[in-house]
N, C-alpha and C positions, 0 to 999 in steps of 0.2 A: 689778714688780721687774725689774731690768735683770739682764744676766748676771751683775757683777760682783757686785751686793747677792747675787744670789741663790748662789754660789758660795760666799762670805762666810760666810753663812746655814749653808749645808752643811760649812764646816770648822770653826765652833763648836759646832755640831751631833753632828760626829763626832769632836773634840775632849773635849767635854765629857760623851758618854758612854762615850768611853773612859776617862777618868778614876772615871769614878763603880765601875767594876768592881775589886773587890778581888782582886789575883792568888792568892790563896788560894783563891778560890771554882771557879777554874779547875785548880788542885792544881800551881800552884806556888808557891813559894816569897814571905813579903813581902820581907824581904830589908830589907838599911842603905842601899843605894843608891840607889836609886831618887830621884831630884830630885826627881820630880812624880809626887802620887796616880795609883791605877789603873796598866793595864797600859801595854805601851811598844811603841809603832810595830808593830815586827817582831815583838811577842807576835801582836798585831792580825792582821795580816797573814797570820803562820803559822796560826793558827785559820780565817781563812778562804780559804786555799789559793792565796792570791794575793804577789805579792812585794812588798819591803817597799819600794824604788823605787816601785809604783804605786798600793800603800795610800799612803804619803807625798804621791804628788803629789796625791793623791782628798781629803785632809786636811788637805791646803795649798790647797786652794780652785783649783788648775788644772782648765783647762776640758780635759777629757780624755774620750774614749768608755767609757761603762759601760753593761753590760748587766743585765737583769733577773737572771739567774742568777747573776751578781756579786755584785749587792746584796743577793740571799738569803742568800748566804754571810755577806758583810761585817754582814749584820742578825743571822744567827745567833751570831757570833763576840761581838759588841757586843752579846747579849741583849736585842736590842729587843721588847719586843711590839707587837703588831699594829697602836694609831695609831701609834707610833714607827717604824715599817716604813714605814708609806702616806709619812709626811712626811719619809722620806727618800728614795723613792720619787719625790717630790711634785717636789724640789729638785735630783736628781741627774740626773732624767731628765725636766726640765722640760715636767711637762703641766699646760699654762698652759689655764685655764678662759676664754672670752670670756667680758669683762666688758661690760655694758650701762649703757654712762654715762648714758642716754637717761633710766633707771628712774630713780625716786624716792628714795632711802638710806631715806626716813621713810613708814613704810606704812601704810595704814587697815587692822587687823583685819580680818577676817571677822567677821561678827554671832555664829555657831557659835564661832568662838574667844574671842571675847569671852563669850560666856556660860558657855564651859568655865573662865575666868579668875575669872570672878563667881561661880559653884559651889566653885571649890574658898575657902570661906567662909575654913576657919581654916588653911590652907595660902598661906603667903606665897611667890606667885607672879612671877615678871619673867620679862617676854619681851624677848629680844636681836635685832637685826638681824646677819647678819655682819660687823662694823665693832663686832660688841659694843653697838651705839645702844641703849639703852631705847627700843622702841615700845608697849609697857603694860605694866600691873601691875595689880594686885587691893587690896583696901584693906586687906588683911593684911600685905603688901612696904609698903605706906606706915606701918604702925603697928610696924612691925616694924625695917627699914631708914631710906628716908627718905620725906619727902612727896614722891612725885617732880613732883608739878606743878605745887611751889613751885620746880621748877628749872627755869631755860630748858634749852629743846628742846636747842640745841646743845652742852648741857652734860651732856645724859644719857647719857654713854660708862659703862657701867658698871665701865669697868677704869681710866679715869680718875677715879671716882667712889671707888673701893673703895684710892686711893692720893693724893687730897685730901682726903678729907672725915675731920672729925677724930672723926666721929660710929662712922662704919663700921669705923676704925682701934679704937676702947675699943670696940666691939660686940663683933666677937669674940676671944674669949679666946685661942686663936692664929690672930693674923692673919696670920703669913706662910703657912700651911694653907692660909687661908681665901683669901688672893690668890693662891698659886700653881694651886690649884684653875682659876681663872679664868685665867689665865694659859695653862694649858697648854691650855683651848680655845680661845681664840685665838692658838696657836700653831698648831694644826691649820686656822686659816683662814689666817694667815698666809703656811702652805706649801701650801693650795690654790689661792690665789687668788694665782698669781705675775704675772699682768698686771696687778694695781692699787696703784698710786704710792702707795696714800692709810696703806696698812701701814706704808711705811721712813720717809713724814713723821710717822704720830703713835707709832711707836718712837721715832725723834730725839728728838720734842718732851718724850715723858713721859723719856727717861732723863736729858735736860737737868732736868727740873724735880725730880725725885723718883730719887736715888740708888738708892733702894729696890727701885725699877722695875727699873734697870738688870741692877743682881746677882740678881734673883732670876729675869731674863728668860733670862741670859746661864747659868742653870744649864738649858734647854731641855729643862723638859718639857711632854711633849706627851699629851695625852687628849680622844678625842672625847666623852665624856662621863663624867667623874668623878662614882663615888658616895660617897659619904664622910658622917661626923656631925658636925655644926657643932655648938658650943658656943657659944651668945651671954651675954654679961652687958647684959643691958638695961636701961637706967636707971632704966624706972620699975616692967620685969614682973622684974626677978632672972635669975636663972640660967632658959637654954630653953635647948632638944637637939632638933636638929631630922637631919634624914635629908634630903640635898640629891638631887634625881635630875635628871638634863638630859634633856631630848627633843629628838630633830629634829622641827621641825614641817612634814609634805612640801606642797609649792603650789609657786609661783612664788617667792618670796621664800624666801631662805633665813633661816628663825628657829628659834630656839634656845627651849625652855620650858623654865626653873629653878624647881622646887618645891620648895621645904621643908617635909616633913610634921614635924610632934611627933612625937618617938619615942615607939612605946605604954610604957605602965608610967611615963611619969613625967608631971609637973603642968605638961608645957608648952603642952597645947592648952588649959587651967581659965585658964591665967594671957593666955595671948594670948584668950581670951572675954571674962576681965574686962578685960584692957587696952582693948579695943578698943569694949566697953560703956562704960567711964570715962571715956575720949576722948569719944565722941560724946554723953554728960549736959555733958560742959563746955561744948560747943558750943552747948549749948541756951540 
């Protein structure tokens, strides 16, 4: 990411969650004037003891000196929590990680990870590269999502997957949940990994192709690991409820483990047994 992207990056950034703060929450006033949601420049500014001149130019995307105790302020003012801190942090005070063009984007498991992926039977699991790439899955994710190894390799972006395929779009019940979930961790790679090009080409490309992409990117949130409960309508198992967790997984490679348990108390792990029993007598 060059200066400019990354500047960019930081004034929709701070733009966009100042917007999102209702001036009431802060004990003032909503007021009739106000042009545009959320609070205004100089509210910002005064909140975090800074002036409204150099919150302006910080929000305008000027390349300007900021310090850590700055951004503490300007993070407390704008209620960020804590990945919303690091990735402003990430962007403002550009600590760009070496990237290693040299490695492979597409990695071989571990045998141990692989059999952790094979264990979890009726938990529909996917592992991400950071580029978001599908590097496996369990046979739960393919009965559940899609067969991924009917898809070419260079086609298993799972954030490109989750906003082409028209499979994933009627899965779940609300899908923009369900994509901005995904979305906001790979915004947390986005604003880590400020030395790699390959972030502002495949933003370009998906908000050229999928609108979708674009407004729901452009609302910047950010989570290194969202928990949350999916709702799926599956075509052939009905309504499932599953409980999403993300894992870092630590080594060399930076991957990402997304598992879907069945929430207890209801028939989603009886219904992914028969599915997934059904499927494989047809095969036979």
């Amino acid at each position: 990411m060059n200066d400019k992207t990354r500047l960019e990056a930081l004034s929709t950034f701070l733009k966009a969650k100042r917007a999102q703060i209702k001036p009431e929450t802060i004990g003032l006033p909503a007021g009739t004037r106000r042009r545009t949601p959320g609070l205004r420049r100089e509210e910002v500014a005064q909140l975090a003891g800074v002036s409204t001149t150099w919150y302006t130019w910080l929000e305008q995307g000027r390349d300007i000196k900021v310090s850590s105790i700055v951004l503490d302020c300007i993070s407390t003012a704008l209620q960020l929590n804590s990945d919303e801190r690091d990735y402003l942090y990430d962007l403002a005070l550009e600590t760009k990680l070496e990237i290693d063009h040299s490695k492979k984007e597409q990695s071989e498991l571990s045998p141990s990870l692989k059999r952790i992926l094979d264990g979890l039977t009726y938990c529909p699991t996917i592992i991400t590269d950071r580029h978001c790439h599908i590097v496996g899955w369990n046979s739960a994710a393919s009965h559940v999502f899609l067969d991924f190894q009917q898809i070419p390799n260079d086609q298993r972006n799972l954030i490109q997957l989750v906003f082409a395929r028209k499979e994933l779009k009627a899965l779940a019940v609300n899908w923009e949940h369900f994509a901005k979930g995904f979305l906001s961790i790979f915004r947390t790679y986005y604003g880590h990994y400020l030395g790699d090009e390959w972030y502002n080409q495949f933003i370009s490309h998906m908000s050229h192709l999928h609108p979708e992409f674009q407004t729901l990117w452009n609302e910047s949130q950010v989570s290194k690991a969202p928990e949350m409960v999916i709702e799926f309508r599956h075509a052939k198992a009905g309504k499932m409820l599953f409980n999403l967790t993300s894992l870092q997984v630590q080594g060399d490679m930076d991957l990402r483990c997304s598992i879907y348990t069945p929430v207890e108390e209801t028939d989603t792990e009886n219904k992914l047994k028969r599915l997934m029993k059904r499927v494989s007598m047809e095969k036979l």
